[in-house]
N, CA and C atoms of all chains as a GROMACS GRO file, in nm:
protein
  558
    1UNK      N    1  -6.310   8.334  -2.705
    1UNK     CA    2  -6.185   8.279  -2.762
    1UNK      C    3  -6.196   8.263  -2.913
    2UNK      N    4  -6.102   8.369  -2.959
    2UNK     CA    5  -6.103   8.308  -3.174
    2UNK      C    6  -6.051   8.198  -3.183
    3UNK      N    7  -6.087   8.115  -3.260
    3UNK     CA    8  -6.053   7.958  -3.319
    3UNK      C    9  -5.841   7.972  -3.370
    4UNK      N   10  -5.847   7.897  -3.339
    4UNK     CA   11  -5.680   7.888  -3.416
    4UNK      C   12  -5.700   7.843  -3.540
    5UNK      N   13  -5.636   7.875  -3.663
    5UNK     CA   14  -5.620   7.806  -3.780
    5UNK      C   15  -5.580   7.662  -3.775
    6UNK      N   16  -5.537   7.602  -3.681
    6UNK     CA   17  -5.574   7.426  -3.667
    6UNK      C   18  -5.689   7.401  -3.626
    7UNK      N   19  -5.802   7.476  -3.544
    7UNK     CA   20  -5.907   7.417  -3.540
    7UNK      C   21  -5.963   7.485  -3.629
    8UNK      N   22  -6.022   7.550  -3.704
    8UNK     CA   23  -6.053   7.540  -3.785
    8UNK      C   24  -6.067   7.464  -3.879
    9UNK      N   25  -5.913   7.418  -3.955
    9UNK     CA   26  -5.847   7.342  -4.016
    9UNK      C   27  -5.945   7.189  -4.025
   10UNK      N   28  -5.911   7.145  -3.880
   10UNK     CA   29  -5.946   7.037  -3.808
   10UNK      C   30  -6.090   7.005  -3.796
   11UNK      N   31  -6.188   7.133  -3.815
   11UNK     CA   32  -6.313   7.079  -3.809
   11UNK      C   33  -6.368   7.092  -3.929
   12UNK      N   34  -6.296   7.164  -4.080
   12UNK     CA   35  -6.342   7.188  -4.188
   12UNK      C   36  -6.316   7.002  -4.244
   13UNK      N   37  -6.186   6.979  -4.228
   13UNK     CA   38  -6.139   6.842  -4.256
   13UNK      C   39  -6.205   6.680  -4.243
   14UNK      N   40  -6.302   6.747  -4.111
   14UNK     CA   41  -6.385   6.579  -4.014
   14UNK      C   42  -6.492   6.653  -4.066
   15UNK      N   43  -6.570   6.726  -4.120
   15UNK     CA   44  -6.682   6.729  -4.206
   15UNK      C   45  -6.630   6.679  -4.351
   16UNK      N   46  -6.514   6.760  -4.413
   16UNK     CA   47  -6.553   6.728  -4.569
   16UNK      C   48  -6.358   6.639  -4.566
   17UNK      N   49  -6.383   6.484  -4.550
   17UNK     CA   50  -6.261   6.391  -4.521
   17UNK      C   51  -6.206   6.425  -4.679
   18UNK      N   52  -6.049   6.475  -4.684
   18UNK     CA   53  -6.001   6.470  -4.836
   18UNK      C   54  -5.999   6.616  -4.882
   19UNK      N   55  -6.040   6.703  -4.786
   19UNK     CA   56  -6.005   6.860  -4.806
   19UNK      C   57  -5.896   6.900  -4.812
   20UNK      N   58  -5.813   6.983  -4.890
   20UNK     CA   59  -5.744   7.096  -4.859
   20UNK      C   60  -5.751   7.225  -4.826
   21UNK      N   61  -5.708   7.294  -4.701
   21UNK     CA   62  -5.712   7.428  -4.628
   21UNK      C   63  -5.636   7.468  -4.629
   22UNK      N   64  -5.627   7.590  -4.686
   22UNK     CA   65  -5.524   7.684  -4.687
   22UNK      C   66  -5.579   7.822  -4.587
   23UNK      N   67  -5.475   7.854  -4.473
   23UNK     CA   68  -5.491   7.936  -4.405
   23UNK      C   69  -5.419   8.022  -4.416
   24UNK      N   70  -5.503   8.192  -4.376
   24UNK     CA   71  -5.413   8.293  -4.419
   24UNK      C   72  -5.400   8.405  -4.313
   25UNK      N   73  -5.345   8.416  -4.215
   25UNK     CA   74  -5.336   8.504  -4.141
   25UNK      C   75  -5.405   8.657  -4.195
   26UNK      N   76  -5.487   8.713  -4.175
   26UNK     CA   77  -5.487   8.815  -4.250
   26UNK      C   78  -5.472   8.974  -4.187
   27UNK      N   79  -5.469   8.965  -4.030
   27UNK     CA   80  -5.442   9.080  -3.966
   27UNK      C   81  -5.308   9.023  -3.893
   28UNK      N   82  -5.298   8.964  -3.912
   28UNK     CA   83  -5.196   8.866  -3.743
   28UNK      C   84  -5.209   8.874  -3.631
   29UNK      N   85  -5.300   8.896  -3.618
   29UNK     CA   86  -5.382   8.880  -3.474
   29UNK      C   87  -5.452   8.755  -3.452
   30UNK      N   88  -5.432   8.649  -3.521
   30UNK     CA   89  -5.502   8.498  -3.504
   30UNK      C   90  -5.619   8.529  -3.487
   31UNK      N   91  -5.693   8.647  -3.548
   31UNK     CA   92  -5.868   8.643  -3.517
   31UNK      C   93  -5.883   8.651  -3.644
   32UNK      N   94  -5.821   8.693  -3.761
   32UNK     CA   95  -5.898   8.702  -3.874
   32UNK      C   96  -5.822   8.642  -3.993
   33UNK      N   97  -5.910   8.564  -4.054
   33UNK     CA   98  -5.849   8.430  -4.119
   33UNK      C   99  -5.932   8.486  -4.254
   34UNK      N  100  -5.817   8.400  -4.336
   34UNK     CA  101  -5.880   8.387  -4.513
   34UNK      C  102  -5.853   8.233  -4.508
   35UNK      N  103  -5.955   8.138  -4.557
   35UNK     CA  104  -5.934   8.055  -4.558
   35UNK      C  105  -5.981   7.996  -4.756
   36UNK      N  106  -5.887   7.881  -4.798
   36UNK     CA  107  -5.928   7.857  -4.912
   36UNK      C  108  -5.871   7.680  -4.927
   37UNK      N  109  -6.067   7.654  -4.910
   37UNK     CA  110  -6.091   7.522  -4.904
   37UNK      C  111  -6.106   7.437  -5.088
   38UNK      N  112  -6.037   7.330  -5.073
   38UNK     CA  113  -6.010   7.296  -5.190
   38UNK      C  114  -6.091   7.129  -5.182
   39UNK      N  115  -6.189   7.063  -5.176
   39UNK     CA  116  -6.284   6.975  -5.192
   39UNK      C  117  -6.356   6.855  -5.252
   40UNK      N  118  -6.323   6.773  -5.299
   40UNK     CA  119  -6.359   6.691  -5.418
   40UNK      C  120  -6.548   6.734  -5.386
   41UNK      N  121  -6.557   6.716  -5.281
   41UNK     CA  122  -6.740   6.755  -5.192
   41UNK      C  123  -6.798   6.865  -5.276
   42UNK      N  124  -6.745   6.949  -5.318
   42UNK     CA  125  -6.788   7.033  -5.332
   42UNK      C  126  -6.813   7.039  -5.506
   43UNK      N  127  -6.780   6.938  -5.577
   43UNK     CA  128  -6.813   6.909  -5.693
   43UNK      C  129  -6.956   6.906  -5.730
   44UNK      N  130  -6.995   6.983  -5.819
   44UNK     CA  131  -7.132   6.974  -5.903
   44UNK      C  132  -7.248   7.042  -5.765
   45UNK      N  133  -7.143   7.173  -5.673
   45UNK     CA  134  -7.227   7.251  -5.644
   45UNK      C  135  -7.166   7.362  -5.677
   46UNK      N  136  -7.314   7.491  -5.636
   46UNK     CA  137  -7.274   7.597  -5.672
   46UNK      C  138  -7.202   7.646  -5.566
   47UNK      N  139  -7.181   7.788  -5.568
   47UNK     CA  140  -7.062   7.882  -5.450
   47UNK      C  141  -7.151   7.888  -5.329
   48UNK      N  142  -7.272   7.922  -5.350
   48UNK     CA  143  -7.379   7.927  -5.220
   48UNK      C  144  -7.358   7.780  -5.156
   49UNK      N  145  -7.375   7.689  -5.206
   49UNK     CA  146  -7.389   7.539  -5.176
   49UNK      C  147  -7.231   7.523  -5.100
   50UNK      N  148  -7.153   7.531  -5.150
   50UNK     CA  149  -6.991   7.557  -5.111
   50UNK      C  150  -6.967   7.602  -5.012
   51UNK      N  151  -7.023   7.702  -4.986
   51UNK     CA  152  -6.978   7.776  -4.880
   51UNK      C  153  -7.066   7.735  -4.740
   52UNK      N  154  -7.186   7.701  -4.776
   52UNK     CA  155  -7.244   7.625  -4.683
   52UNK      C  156  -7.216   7.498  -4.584
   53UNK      N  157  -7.168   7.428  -4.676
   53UNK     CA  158  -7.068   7.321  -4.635
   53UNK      C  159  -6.968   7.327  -4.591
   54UNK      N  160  -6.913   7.417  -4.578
   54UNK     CA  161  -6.803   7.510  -4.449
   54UNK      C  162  -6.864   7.543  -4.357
   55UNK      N  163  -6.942   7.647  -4.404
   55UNK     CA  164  -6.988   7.686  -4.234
   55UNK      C  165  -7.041   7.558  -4.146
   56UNK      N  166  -7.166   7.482  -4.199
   56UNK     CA  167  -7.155   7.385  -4.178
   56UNK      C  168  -7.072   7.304  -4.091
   57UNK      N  169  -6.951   7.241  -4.174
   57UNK     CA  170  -6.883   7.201  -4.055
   57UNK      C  171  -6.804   7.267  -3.983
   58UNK      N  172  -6.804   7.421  -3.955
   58UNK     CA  173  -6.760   7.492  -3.881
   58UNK      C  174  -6.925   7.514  -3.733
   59UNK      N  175  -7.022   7.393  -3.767
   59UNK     CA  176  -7.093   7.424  -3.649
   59UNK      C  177  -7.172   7.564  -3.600
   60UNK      N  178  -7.156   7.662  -3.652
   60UNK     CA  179  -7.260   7.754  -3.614
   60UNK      C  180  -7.144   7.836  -3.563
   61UNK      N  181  -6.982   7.837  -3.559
   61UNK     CA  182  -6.941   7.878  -3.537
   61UNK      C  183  -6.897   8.048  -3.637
   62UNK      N  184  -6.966   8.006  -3.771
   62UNK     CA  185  -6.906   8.082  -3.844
   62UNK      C  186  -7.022   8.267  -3.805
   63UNK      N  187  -6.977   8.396  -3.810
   63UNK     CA  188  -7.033   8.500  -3.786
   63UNK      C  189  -7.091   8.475  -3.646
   64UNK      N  190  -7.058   8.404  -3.552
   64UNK     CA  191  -7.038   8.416  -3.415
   64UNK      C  192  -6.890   8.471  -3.380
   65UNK      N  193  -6.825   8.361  -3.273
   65UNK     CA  194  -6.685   8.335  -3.277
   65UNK      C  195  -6.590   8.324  -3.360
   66UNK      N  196  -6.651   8.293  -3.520
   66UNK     CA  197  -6.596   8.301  -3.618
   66UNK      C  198  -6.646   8.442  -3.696
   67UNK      N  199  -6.592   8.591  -3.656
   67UNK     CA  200  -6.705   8.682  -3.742
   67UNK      C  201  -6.611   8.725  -3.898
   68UNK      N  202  -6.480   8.699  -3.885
   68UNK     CA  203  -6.401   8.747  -3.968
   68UNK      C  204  -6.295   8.647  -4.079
   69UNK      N  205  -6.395   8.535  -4.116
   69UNK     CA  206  -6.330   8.431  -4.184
   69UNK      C  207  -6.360   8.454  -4.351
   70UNK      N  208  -6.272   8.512  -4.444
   70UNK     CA  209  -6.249   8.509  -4.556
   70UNK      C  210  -6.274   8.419  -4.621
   71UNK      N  211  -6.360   8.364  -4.734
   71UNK     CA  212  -6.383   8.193  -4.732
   71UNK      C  213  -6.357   8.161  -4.901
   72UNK      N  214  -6.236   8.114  -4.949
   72UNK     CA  215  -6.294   8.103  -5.094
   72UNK      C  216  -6.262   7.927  -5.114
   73UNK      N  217  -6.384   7.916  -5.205
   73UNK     CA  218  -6.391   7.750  -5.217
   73UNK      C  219  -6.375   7.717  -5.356
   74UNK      N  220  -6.297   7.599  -5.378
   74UNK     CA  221  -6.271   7.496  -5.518
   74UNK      C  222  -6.265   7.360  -5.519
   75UNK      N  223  -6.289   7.330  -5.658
   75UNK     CA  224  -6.303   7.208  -5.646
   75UNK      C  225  -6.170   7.134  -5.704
   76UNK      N  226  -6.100   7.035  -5.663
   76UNK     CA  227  -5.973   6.992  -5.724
   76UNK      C  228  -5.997   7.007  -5.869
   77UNK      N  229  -5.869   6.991  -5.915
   77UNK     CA  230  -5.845   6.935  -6.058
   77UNK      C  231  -5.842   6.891  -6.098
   78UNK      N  232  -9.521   8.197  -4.161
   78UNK     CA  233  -9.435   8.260  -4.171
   78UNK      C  234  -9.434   8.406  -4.101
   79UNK      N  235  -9.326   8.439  -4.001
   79UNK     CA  236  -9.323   8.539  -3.946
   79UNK      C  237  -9.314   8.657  -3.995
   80UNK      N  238  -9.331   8.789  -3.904
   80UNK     CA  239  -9.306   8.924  -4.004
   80UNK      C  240  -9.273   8.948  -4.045
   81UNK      N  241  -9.107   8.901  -3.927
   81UNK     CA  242  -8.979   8.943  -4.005
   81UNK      C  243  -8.954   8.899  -4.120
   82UNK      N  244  -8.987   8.774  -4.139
   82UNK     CA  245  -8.974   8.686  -4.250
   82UNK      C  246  -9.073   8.729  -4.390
   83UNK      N  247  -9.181   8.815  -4.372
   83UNK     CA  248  -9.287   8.852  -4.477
   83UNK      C  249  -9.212   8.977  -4.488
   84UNK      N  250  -9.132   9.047  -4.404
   84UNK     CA  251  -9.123   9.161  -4.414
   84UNK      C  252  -8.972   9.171  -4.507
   85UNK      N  253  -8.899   9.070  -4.529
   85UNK     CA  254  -8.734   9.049  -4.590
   85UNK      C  255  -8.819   9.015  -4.693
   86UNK      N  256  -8.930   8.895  -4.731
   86UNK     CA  257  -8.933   8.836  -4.846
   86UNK      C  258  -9.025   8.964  -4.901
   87UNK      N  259  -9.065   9.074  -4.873
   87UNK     CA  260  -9.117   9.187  -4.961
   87UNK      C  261  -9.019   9.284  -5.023
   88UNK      N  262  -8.922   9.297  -4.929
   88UNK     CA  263  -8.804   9.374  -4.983
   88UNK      C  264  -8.741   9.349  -5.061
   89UNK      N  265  -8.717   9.208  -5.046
   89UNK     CA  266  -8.618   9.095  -5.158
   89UNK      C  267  -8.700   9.105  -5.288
   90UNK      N  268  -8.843   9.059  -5.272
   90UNK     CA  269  -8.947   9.077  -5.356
   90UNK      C  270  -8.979   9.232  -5.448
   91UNK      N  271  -8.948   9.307  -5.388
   91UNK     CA  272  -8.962   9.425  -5.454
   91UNK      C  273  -8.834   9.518  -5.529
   92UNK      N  274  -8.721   9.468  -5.458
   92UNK     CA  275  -8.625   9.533  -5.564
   92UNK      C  276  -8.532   9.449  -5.628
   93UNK      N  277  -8.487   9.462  -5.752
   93UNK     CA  278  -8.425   9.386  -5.872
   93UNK      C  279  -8.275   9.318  -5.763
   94UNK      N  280  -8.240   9.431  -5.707
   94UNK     CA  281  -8.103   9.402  -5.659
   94UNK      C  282  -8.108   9.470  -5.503
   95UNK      N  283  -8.110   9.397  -5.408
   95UNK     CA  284  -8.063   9.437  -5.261
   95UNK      C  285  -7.969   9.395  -5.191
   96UNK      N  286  -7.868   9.501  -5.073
   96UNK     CA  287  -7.803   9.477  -5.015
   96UNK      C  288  -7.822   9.443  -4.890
   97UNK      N  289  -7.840   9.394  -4.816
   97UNK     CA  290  -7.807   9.361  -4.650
   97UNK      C  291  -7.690   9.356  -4.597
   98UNK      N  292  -7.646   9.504  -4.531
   98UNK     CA  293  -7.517   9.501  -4.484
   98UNK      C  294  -7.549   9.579  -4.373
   99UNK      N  295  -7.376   9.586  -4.375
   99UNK     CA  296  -7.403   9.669  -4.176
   99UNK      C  297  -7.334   9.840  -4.218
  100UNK      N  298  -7.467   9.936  -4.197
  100UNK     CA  299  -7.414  10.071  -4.263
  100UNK      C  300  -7.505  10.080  -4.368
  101UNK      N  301  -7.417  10.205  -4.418
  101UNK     CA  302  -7.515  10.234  -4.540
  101UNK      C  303  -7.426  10.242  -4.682
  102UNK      N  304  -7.432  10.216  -4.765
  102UNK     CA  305  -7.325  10.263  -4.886
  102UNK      C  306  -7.261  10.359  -4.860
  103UNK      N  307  -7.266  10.488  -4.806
  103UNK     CA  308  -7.190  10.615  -4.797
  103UNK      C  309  -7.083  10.546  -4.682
  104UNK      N  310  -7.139  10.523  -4.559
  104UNK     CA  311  -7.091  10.470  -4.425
  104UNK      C  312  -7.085  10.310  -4.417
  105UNK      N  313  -7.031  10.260  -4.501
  105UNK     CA  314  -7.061  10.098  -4.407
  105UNK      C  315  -6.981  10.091  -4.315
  106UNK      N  316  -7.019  10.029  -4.222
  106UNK     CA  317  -7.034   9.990  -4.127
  106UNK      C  318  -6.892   9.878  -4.078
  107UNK      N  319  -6.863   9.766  -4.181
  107UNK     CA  320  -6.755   9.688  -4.166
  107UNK      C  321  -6.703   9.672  -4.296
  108UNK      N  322  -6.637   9.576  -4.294
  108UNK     CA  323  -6.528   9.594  -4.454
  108UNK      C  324  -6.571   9.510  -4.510
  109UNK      N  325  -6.642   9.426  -4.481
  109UNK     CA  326  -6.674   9.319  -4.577
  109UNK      C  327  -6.792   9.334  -4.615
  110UNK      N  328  -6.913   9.487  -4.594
  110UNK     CA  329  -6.989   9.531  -4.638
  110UNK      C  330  -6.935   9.690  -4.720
  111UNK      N  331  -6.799   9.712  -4.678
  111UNK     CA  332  -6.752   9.790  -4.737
  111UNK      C  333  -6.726   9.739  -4.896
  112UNK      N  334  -6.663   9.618  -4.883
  112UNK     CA  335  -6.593   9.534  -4.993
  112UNK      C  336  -6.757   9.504  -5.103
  113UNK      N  337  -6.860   9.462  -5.035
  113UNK     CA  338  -7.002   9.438  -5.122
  113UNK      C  339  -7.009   9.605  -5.205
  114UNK      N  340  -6.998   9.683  -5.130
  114UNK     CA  341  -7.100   9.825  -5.206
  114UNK      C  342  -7.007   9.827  -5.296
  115UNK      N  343  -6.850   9.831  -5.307
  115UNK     CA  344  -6.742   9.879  -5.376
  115UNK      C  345  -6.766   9.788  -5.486
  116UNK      N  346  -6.794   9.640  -5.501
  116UNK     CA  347  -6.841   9.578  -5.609
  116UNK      C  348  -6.916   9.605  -5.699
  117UNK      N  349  -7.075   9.693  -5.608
  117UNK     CA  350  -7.198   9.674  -5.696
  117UNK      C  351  -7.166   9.823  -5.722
  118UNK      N  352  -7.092   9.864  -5.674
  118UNK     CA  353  -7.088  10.024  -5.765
  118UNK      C  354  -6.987  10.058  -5.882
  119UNK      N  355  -6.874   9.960  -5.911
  119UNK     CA  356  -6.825   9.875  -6.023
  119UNK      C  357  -6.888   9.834  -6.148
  120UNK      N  358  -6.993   9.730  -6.097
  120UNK     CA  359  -7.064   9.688  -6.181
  120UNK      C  360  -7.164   9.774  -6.214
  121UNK      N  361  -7.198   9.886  -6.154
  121UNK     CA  362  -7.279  10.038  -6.220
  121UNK      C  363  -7.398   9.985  -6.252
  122UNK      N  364  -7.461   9.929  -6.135
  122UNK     CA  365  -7.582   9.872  -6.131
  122UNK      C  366  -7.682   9.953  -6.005
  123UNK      N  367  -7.841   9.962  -6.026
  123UNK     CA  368  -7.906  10.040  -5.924
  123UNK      C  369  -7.920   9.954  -5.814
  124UNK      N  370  -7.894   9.998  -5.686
  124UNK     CA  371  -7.978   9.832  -5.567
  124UNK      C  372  -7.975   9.942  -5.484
  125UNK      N  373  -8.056   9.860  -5.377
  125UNK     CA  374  -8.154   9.891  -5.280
  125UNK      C  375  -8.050   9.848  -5.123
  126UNK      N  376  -8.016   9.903  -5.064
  126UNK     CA  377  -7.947   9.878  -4.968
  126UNK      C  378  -8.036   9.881  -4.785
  127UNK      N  379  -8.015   9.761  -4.754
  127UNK     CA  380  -8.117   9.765  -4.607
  127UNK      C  381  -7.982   9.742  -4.496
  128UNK      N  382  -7.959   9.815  -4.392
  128UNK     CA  383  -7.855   9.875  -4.318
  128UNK      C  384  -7.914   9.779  -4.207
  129UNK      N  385  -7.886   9.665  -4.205
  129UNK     CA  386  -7.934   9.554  -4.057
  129UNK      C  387  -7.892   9.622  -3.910
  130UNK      N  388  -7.816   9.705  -3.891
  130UNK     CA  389  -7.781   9.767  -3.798
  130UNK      C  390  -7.869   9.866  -3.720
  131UNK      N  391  -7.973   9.950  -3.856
  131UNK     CA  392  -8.103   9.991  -3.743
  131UNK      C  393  -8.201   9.908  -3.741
  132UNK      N  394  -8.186   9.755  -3.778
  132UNK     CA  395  -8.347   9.655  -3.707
  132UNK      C  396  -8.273   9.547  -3.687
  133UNK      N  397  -8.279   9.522  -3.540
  133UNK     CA  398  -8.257   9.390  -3.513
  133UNK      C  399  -8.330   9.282  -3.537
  134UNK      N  400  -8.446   9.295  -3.545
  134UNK     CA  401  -8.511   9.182  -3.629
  134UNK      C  402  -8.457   9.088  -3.760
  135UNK      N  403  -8.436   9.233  -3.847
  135UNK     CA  404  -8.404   9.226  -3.973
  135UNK      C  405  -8.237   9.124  -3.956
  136UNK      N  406  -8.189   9.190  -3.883
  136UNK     CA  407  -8.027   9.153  -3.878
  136UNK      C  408  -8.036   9.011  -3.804
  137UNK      N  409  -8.126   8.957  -3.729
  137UNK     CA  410  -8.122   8.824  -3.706
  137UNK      C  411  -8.186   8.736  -3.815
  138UNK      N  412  -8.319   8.807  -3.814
  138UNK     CA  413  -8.422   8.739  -3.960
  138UNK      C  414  -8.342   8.700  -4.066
  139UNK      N  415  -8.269   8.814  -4.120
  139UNK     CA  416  -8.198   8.762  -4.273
  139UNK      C  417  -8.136   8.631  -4.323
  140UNK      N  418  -8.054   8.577  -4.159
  140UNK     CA  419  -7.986   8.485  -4.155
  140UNK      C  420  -8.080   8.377  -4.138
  141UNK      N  421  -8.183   8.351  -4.070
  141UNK     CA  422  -8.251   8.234  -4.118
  141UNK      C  423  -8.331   8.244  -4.247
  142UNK      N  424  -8.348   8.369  -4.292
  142UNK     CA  425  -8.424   8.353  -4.433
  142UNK      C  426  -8.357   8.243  -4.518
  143UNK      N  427  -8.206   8.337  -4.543
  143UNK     CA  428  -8.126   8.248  -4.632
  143UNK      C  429  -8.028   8.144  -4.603
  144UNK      N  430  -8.075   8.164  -4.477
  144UNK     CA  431  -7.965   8.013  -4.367
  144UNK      C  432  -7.816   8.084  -4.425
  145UNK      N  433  -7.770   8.152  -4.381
  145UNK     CA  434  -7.641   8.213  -4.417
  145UNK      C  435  -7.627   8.292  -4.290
  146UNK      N  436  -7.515   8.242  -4.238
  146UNK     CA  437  -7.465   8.290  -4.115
  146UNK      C  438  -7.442   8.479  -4.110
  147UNK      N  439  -7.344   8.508  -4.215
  147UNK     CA  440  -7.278   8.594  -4.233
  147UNK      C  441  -7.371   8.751  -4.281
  148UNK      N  442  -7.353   8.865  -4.284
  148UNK     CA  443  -7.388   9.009  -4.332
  148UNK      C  444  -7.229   9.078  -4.387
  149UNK      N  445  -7.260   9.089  -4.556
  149UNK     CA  446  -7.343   9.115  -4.607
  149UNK      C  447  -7.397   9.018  -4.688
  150UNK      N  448  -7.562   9.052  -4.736
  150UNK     CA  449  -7.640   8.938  -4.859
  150UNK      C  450  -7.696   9.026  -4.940
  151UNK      N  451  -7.644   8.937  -5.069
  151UNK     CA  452  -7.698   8.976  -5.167
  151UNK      C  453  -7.810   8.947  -5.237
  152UNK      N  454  -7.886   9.008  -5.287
  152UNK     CA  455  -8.061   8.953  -5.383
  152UNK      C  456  -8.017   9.008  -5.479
  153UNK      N  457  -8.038   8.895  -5.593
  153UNK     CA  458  -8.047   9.012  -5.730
  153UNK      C  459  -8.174   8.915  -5.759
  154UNK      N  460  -8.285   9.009  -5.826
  154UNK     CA  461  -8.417   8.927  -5.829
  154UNK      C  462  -8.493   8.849  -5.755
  155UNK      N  463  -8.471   8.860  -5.618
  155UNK     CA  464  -8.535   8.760  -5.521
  155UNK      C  465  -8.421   8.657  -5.528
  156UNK      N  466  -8.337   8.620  -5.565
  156UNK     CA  467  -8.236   8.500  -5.562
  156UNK      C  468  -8.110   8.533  -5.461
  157UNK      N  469  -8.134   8.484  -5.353
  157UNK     CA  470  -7.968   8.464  -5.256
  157UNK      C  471  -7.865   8.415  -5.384
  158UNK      N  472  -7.769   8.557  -5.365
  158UNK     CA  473  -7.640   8.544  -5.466
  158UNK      C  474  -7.522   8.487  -5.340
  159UNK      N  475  -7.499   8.556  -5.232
  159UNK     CA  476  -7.377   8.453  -5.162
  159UNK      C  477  -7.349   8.598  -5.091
  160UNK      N  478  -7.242   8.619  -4.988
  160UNK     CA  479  -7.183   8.733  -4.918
  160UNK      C  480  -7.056   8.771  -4.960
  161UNK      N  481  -7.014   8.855  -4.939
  161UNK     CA  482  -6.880   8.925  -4.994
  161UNK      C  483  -6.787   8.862  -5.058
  162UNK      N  484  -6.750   8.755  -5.017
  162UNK     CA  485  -6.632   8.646  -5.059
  162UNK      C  486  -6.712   8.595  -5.217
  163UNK      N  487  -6.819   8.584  -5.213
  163UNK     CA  488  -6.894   8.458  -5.350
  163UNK      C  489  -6.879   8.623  -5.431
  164UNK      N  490  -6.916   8.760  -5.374
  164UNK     CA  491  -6.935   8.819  -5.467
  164UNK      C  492  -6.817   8.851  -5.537
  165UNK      N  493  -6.709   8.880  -5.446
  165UNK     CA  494  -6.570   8.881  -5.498
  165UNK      C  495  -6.506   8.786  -5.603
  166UNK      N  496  -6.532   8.640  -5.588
  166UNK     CA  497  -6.494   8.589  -5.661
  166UNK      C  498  -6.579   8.553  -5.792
  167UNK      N  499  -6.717   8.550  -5.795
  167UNK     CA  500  -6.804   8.623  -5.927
  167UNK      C  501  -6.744   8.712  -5.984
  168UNK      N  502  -6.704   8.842  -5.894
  168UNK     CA  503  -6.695   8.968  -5.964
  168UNK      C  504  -6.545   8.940  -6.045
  169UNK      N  505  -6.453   8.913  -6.004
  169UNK     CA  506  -6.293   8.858  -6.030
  169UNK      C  507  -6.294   8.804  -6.155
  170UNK      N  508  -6.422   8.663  -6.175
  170UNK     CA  509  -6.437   8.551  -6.269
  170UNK      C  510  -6.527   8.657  -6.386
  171UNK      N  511  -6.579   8.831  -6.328
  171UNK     CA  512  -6.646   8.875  -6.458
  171UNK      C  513  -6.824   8.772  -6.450
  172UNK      N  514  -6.870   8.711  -6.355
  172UNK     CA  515  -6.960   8.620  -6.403
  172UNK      C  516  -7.050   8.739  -6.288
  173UNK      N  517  -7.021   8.811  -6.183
  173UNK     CA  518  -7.136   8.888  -6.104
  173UNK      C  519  -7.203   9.008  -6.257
  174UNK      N  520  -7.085   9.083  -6.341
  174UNK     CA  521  -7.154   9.122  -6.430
  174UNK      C  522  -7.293   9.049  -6.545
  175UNK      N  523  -7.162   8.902  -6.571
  175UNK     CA  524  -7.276   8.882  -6.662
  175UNK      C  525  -7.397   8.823  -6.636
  176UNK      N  526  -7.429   8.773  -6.517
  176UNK     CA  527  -7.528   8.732  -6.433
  176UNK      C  528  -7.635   8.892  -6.413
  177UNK      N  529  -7.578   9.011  -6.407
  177UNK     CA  530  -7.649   9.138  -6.385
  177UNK      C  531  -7.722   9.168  -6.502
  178UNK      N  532  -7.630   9.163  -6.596
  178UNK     CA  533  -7.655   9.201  -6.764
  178UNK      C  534  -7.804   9.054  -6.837
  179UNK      N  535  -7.775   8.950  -6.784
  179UNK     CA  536  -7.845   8.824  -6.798
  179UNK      C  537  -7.993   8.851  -6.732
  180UNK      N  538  -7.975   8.943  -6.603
  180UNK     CA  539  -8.088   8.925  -6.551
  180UNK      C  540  -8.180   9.075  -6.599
  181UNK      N  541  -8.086   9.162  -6.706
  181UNK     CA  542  -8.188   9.255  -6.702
  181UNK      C  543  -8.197   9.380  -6.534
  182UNK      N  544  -8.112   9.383  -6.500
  182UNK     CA  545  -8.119   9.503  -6.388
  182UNK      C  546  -8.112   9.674  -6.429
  183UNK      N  547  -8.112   9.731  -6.349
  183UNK     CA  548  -8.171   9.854  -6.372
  183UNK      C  549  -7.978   9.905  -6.408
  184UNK      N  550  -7.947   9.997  -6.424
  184UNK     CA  551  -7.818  10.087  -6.450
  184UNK      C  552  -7.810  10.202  -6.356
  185UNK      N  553  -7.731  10.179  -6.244
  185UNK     CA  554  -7.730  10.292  -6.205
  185UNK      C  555  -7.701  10.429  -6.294
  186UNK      N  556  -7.759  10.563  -6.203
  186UNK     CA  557  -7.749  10.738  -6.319
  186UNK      C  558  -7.681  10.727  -6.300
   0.00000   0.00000   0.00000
């Protein structure tokens, strides 16, 4: 089963509380997502560090069940 | 430390710039190793490309080397740079060049 863009959403959010997710359909087939996480968390790291902290709270899901998630990360303004 | 693991940190170790993707530069394999080669052949730089698709070792190993779920990975100098998405947006921001040019890499002929 591919994740829906609410769970996703939903488990990027209960790891990093105060996120913004932006989801992007990118085939429309609800299997392949661009997602662009926006973080206060993610302040005073690098992109490796960033992106970690997604997968992260995506659980081990990410390049399993998750093989086709687009990921770009920022830090507010 | 395991083979697999002596056997990634020699490769990583031995060339300036390597790819870990699925395929080969001519053929990759998926698009988001399609999307890596199309970068580093942009930036007109030499690297070393390891095709995880003929060693399964390799293609499980990589991911606990650099605790990174995902294929493709990048080394420039022994240093985990990030997978397709970090390189894209390096390459976008102009900072995957000057990070290449900074580190002294070879030029692709």
């Amino acid at each position: 089963m591919p994740m829906s863009a609410d769970e996703i959403t939903e488990a990027i959010t209960a790891a990093l509380p105060g996120a913004q997710v932006e989801m992007t359909d990118l085939a429309g087939d609800n299997d392949h997502w661009a997602a662009r996480v926006t973080a206060p968390q993610f302040a005073g790291k690098n992109r490796v560090q960033q992106h970690k902290m997604v997968y992260e709270a995506l659980g081990g899901r990410m390049g399993g069940v998750l093989h086709a998630l687009q990921l770009t990360t920022a830090v507010p303004k | 430390m395991s083979d697999t693991n002596a056997k990634i940190s020699g490769i990583v170790g031995e060339n300036d710039v390597v790819l870990f993707m699925k395929g080969t530069p001519l053929f990759p394999q998926c698009g988001f190793s399609s999307r890596a080669v199309s970068i580093l052949d942009h930036c007109g730089v030499k690297y070393e490309s390891v095709d995880v698709l003929q060693d399964m070792e390799i293609r499980q190993g990589i991911k606990t080397y650099s605790d990174w779920p995902t294929i493709p990975q990048l080394f420039v100098k022994g240093e985990f740079l990030g997978g397709s998405d970090i390189m894209m947006e390096m390459f976008e921001a102009g900072e995957l060049q000057e990070l290449l040019d900074e580190k002294d890499v070879a030029r692709a002929e």
